[in-house]
N, C-alpha and C positions, 0 to 999 in steps of 0.2 A: 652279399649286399646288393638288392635292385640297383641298377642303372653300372655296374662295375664296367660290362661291356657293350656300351651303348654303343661307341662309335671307334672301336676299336683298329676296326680294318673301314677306309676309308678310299675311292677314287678321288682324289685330290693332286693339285699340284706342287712342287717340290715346297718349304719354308725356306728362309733364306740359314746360313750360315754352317755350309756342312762341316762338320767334326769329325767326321771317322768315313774311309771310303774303303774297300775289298773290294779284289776282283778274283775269282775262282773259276779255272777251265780243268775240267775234270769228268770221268766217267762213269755209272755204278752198272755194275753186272749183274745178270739175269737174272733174277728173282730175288734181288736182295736190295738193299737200300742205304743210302749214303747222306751222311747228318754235316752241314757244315755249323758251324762254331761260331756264333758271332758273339763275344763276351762282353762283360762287364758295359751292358747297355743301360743306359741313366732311364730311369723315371720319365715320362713325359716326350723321350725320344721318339724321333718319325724315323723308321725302317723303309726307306726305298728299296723295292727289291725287284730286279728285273732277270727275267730267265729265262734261256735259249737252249732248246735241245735240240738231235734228230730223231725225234718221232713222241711217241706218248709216254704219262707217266704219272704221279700223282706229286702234287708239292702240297708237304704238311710244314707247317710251324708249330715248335711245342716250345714250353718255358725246358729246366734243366730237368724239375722234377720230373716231368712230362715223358722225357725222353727214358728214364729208365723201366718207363711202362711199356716203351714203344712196342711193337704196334697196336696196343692195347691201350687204347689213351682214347676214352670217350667222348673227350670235347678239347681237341686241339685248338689253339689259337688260330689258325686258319686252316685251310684241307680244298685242296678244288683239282679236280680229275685237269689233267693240259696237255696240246698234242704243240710242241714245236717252240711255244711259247707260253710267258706268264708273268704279269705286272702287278702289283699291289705295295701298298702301304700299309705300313702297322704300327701302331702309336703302341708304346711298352707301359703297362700299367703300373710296375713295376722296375724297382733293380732289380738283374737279375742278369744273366745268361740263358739265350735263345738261342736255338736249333733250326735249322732251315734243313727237311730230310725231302731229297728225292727218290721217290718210292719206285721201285722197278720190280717189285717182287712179283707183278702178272703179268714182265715182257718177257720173252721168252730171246731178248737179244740185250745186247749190252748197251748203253745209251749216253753218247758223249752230250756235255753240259756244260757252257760258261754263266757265270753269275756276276750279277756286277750288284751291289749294297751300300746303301750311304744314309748314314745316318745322322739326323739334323735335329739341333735343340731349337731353335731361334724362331719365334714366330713370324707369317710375314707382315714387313714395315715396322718392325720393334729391333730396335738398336740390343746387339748383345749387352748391355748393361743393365736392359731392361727386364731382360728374360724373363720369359713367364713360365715358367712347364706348367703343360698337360698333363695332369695326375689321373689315377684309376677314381678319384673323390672330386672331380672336378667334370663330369662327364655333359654338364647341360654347358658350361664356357666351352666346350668344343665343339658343342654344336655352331653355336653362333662363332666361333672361329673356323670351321667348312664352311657354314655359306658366306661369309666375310670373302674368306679367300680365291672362292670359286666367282662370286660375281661384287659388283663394285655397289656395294649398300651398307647404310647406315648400320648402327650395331642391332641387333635383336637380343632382349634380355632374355637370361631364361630365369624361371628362381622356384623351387621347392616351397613349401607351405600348406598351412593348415588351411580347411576350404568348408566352407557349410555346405558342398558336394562333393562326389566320387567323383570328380573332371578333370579336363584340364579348361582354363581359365586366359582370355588374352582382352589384355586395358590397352591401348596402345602400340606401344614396340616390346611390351612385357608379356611375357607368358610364363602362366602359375601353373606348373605341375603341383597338383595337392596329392597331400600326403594320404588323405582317405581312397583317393584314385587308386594308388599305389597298395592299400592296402585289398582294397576289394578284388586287385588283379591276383594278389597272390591268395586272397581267397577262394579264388578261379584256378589256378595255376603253381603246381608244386613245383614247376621248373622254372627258375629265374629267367633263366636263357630267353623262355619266351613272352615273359614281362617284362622284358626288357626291348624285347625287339615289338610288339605290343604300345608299349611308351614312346619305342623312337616313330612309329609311326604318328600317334598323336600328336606328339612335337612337330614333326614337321608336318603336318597337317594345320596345324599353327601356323606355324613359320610361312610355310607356303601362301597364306591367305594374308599375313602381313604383306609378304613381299607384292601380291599381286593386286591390292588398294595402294602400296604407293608405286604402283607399274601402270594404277588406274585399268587394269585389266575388265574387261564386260562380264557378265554372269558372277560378280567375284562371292557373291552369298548363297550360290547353287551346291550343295553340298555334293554332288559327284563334281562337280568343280574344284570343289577341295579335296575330294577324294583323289584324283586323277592327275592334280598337281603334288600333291605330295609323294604317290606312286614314283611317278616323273624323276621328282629328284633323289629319290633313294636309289632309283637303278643306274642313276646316272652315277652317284657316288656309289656304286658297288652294294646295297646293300638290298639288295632283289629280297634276303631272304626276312626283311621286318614287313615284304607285302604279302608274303607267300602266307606267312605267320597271321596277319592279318585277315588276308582271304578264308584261310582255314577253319579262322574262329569266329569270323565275322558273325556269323547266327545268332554265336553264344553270348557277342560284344553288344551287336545291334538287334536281337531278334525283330523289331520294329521293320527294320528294311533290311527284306525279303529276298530283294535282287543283286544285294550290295557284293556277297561273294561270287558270284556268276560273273559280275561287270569287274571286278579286280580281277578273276581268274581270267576274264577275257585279253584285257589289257597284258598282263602278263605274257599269254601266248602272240601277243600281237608282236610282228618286228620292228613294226613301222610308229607302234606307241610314242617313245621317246624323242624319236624327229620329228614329229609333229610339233612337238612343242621348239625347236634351236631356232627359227625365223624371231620367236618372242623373245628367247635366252640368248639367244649370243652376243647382240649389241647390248647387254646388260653384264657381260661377263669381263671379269678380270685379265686383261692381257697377258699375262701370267699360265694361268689355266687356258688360255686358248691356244695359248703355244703348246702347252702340255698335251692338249686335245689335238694337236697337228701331229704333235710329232707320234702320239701312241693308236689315234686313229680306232678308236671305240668303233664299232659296226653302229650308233647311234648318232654321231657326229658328223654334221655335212660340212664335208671339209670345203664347198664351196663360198658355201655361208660364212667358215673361219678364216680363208683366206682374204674372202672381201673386207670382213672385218679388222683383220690383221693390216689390208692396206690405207686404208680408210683413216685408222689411227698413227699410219708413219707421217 
């Protein structure tokens, strides 16, 4: 099903109301690899999962089925190469039982590891009674609940539908993913994975040009404008790989504009990309998320910039 993993793995800030917390100090030996267990995780659950070794390693997430493939599992729910350290969040698209494996099988030493994991139903500023889960069928309300929770703005709808084009579509604070849109990508595209990550860039290419009319932002109808903000906030939420996917295909998306992959692949390699934009973002950001941002310290974030902000609002 398009859009299954739209926003699965997420840089976001804690939600409120944790339910389940584990802490694991442990070691896996030289060329082999070691799974912890995290079970019977609900539906719509956030996986905070923070991790600390001495030296490098690989950290894969897989559901249970997953694991009896190991290492043979061509589309893990997360996988990222990490030397010392490693942060992320995972919204469960499912019930089910999840794996956290530390990969050690190319060090040629053994590699001690604490894990600490907390798992949260509760959205933030929704009263547990309220509760809404995030479902694997719910993937555009989650959109609009990351940018919700990352900066202090109105709702932005997102909603599915039939369309007299292959677009997507914004009236207001609404934005129309059509259904012909979706179908031409996968007319394009035998792998979901990358209609999906294809889609999320659209969206928030959306998203992004709501938010910066009512930020009253200048050039806000320059389409590398919108291009470069919505760049912006996928890598800030961890999601570098829906611009990569983007860049890649860009020819085949836009053949019109020529230059458009060159100028995302550029930004890409750029380190200074994302900071560029925190002077605009942070006094628009959630206090919440800007502690988050203090305390994890992204290579993107000017923690001068969060601390003034931080004092500004005591």
């Amino acid at each position: 099903m398009v859009l299954t993993w739209v926003f699965c793995l997420i840089y976001m800030p804690s939600a409120w109301g944790a339910e389940k917390y584990a802490e694991v100090n442990s070691e896996v030996k030289p060329h082999r690899w070691s799974a912890i267990r995290l079970s019977n995780v609900n539906r719509g659950a956030t996986l905070e999962v923070k991790l600390t070794l001495d030296g490098q390693a690989t950290v894969v997430l897989v559901s249970e089925s997953q694991l009896k493939n190991y290492p043979r599992v061509a589309r893990p729910l997360f996988r990222t190469e990490t030397r010392n350290r490693a942060v992320f969040s995972f919204v469960a698209p499912r019930d089910d039982n999840y794996y956290l494996i530390v990969d050690n099988r190319k060090g040629a030493a053994k590699r001690k590891y604490s894990l600490t994991i907390k798992a949260r139903l509760d959205l933030p500023g929704e009263p547990s009674q309220d509760r809404q889960r995030l479902t694997s069928k719910d993937p555009l309300e989650l959109l609009n609940r990351v940018i919700q929770t990352a900066f202090v703005v109105d709702p932005i709808k997102f909603k599915m539908t039939t369309c007299d084009s292959a677009d997507t579509i914004t009236r207001g604070a609404t934005i129309y993913l059509c259904q012909e849109y979706l179908k031409r990508l996968k007319g394009q595209f035998s792998d979901n994975r990358k209609v999906n990550e294809i889609v999320l860039f659209a969206l928030m290419r959306e998203a992004g040009h709501v938010l910066l009319i009512r930020w009253q932002y200048p050039l806000i109808n320059n389409r590398y404008v919108k291009d470069e903000f919505a760049a912006t906030l996928l890598l800030m939420f961890g999601r570098r790989e829906a611009v990569e996917v983007q860049a890649k295909y860009s020819a085949l998306l836009e053949p019109e504009r020529k230059q458009r992959s060159d100028t995302l692949r550029q930004w890409l390699d750029d380190p200074f990309f994302v900071k560029k934009w925190q002077p605009l973002l942070v006094p628009k950001m959630q206090t919440s998320y800007l502690q988050l941002l203090k305390e994890e310290g992204p290579t993107w974030a000017s923690r001068k910039l969060i601390d003034r902000e931080l004092t500004r609002r005591e």
